[in-house]
N, C-alpha and C positions, 0 to 999 in steps of 0.2 A: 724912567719911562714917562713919557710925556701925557697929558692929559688925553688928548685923541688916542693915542695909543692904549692907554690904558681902557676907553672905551671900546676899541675895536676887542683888545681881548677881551672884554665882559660878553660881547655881542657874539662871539664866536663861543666861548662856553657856556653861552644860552641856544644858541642855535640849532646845536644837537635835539634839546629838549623840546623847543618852538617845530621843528619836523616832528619828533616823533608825539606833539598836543595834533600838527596836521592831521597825521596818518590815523591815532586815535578817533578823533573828532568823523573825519572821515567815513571810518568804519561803522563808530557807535550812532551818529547824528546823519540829518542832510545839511549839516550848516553847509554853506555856499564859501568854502575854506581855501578850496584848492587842494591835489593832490602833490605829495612829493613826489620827486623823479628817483627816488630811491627804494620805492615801495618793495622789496623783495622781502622773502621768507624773514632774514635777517631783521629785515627796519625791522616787519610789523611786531616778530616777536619781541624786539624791545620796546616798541610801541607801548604795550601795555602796561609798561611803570607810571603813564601818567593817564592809564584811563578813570581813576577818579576824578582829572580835570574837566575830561569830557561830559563829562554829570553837570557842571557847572551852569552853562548856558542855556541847559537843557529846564534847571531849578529855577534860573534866573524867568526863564518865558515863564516856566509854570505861575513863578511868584507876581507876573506883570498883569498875569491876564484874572490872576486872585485878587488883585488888587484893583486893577478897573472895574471887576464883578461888583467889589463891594463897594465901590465909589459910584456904581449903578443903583446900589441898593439892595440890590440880590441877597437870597438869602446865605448863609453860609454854606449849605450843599450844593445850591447851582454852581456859586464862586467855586470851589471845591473841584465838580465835576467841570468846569469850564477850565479850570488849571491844568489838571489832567490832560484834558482835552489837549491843550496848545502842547506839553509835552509830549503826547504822540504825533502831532505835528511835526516838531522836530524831530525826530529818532525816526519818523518812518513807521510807528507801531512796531521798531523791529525787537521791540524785550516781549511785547504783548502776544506777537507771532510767534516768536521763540515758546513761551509758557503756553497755548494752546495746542501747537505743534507735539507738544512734551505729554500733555495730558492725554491728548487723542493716542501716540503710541502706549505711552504707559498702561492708561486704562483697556483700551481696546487690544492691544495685540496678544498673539497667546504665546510669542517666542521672541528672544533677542531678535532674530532677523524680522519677523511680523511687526516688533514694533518701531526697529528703523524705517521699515517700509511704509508704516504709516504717517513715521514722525516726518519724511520727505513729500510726503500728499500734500498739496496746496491746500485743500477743501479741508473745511473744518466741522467737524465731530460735535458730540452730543458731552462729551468729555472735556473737550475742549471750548465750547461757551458755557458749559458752569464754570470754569475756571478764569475767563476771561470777567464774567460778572461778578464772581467774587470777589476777584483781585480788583476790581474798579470799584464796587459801592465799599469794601474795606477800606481802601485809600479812603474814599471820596467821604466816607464818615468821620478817617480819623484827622483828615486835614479839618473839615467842619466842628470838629471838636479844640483844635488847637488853638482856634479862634482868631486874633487881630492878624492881618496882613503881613504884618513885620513878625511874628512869631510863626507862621507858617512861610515865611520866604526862609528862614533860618531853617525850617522841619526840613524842606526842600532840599537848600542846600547839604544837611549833612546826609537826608537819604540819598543821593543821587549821587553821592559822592562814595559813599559805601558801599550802595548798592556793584556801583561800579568796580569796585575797589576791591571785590570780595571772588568776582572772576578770575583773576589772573591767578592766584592761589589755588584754586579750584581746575584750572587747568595746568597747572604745574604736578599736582597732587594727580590727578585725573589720566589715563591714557586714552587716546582719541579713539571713541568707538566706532570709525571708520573711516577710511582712509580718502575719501573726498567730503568734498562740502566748504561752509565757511571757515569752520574754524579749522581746517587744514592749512588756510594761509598764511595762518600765524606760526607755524613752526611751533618747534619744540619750547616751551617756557622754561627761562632758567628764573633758578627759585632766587637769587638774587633782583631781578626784577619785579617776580611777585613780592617779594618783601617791598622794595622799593611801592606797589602800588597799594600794599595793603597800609605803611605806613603815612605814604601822603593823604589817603582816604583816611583815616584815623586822625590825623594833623588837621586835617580839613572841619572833621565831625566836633572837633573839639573846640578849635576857635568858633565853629557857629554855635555850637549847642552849650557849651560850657563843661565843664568837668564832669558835673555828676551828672545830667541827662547825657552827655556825651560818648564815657563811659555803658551806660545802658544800650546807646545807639550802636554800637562797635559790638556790644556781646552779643544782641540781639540780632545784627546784621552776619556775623561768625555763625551763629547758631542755625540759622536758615542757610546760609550756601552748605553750615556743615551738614545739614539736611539733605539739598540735594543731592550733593557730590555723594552719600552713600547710597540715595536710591539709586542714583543714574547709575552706579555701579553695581547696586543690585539687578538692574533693569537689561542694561544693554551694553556691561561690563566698562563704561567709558561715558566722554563729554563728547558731545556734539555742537554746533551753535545753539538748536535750540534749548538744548540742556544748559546754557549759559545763560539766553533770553529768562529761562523758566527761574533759575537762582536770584540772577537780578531781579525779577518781578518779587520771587519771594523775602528777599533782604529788604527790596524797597520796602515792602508792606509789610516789613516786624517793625521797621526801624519808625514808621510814623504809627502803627500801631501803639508801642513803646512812649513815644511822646506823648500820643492823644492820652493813654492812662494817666503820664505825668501832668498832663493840663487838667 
C-alpha cells in the first residue's frame, strides 16, 4: 500500500468518528461546526460514543476566559464565574435549562403527568432558580478553590468530559419517559456505545487529572448521574432531555466539587 493510500484509509476510518464529534457537538454546543447530511435516528444514536469530546471545547472556552480573568487581576470567584459564564455561552445554557426544567417538574408537580407538563413549560419556577444558583455559586467556589489557571483548565477538562460522558449510560439504562421531545432523536442507545462514551470520558479524566484525583473524578461523576437516573425514574418513570441537562449539571458539579476538596 502506498503512502497516500495508506492515508486515505486512516482518513476514512476516522471519518466515521469526525461526523458523528459533528452531530455530538451539534447537539451538546453552538459551535459554528456544521451539520451532517446523515443526521437520522441511526447517526445520532451513535452520536453519543464521543459526547465526552463534545465537553472539550466547551472546557477549553471556560479555561480561556479563567485565564484572561486572572491575567486582569480578578479575583478567583469573578475568574470562576466568568469561566462558567463563557461555557454557557457555548452550550446554549442547554445543561442549565435542562436542570431547572427538572427541578420545576420534580418539586412542583403532584403526578408523573403534572410533572412532564411542567418540565415542557418554558417559564421557570421558584424550584428551578434555587437550583440554577446552587449549581453556579457551587462550581463557581469550587473552581475558585482549585486555584492557578492551568489546574483549573485541567478540573474543566475532566468535568466536562464526564459530565458528558455519564449520559449516554444513563439513557441506555433509562426508558424514554415520553415519547416526543429532544431526546427522542437520539433513538434507542445501544449499551455498546454507552460503554464506548463512558470509557472515552474516563480516558479523558485521567490524562488531565492523573490517576488518583482522576479516579475520584469517574466515581464521583457515576455517583451523581447514578443519582438522577433513579430519581428520574422514581419521578416520571424515564429520561427526558431535561432529565439529561439535570445529570450533566450534577456530574459536572461532584466532579469539581471533588477536586476543590483535593486542592
Amino acid at each position: 500500500m502506498t503512502a497516500s493510500a495508506a492515508a486515505m484509509h486512516r482518513l476514512s476510518a476516522l471519518s466515521p468518528w469526525w461526523r458523528d464529534f459533528i452531530l455530538a457537538a451539534g447537539l451538546l454546543t453552538r459551535l459554528p461546526l456544521g451539520r451532517s447530511r446523515d443526521a437520522d435516528a441511526g447517526a445520532m444514536a451513535r452520536a453519543v460514543r464521543v459526547f465526552p469530546l463534545a465537553g472539550i471545547p466547551v472546557a477549553l472556552g471556560g479555561a480561556l476566559a479563567f485565564w484572561l480573568a486572572q491575567g486582569l487581576g480578578l479575583p478567583p470567584l469573578a475568574s470562576a464565574l466568568l469561566a462558567l459564564s463563557a461555557a454557557m455561552v457555548l452550550t446554549g445554557a442547554l445543561h442549565e435549562d435542562g436542570l431547572a426544567d427538572t427541578a420545576d417538574g420534580f418539586g412542583g408537580g403532584a403526578g408523573r403527568t403534572a410533572k412532564l407538563a411542567i418540565m415542557r413549560d418554558s417559564r421557570i419556577g421558584t424550584y428551578g432558580v434555587l437550583a440554577l444558583v446552587i449549581s453556579v455559586v457551587l462550581r463557581a467556589t469550587a473552581l475558585a478553590e482549585i486555584g492557578p489557571a492551568g489546574a483549573v483548565a485541567l478540573a474543566l477538562l475532566g468535568a466536562h468530559a464526564l459530565s458528558r460522558a455519564v449520559l449516554p449510560p444513563v439513557m441506555a439504562a433509562l426508558p424514554l419517559a415520553r415519547g416526543d421531545g429532544l431526546a427522542t432523536a437520539l433513538g434507542r442507545i445501544e449499551t455498546r456505545h454507552a460503554a464506548a462514551a463512558a470509557a472515552l470520558g474516563a480516558g479523558i479524566a485521567l490524562l488531565a487529572l492523573g490517576p488518583g484525583a482522576g479516579l475520584l473524578a469517574i466515581f464521583m461523576a457515576g455517583a451523581a448521574a447514578a443519582a438522577a437516573a433513579l430519581l428520574a425514574r422514581a419521578q416520571v418513570g424515564g429520561y427526558t432531555g431535561d432529565v439529561l441537562g439535570a445529570a450533566e449539571q450534577g456530574a459536572q458539579t461532584a466532579v469539581l466539587l471533588a477536586l476543590a476538596a483535593l486542592a
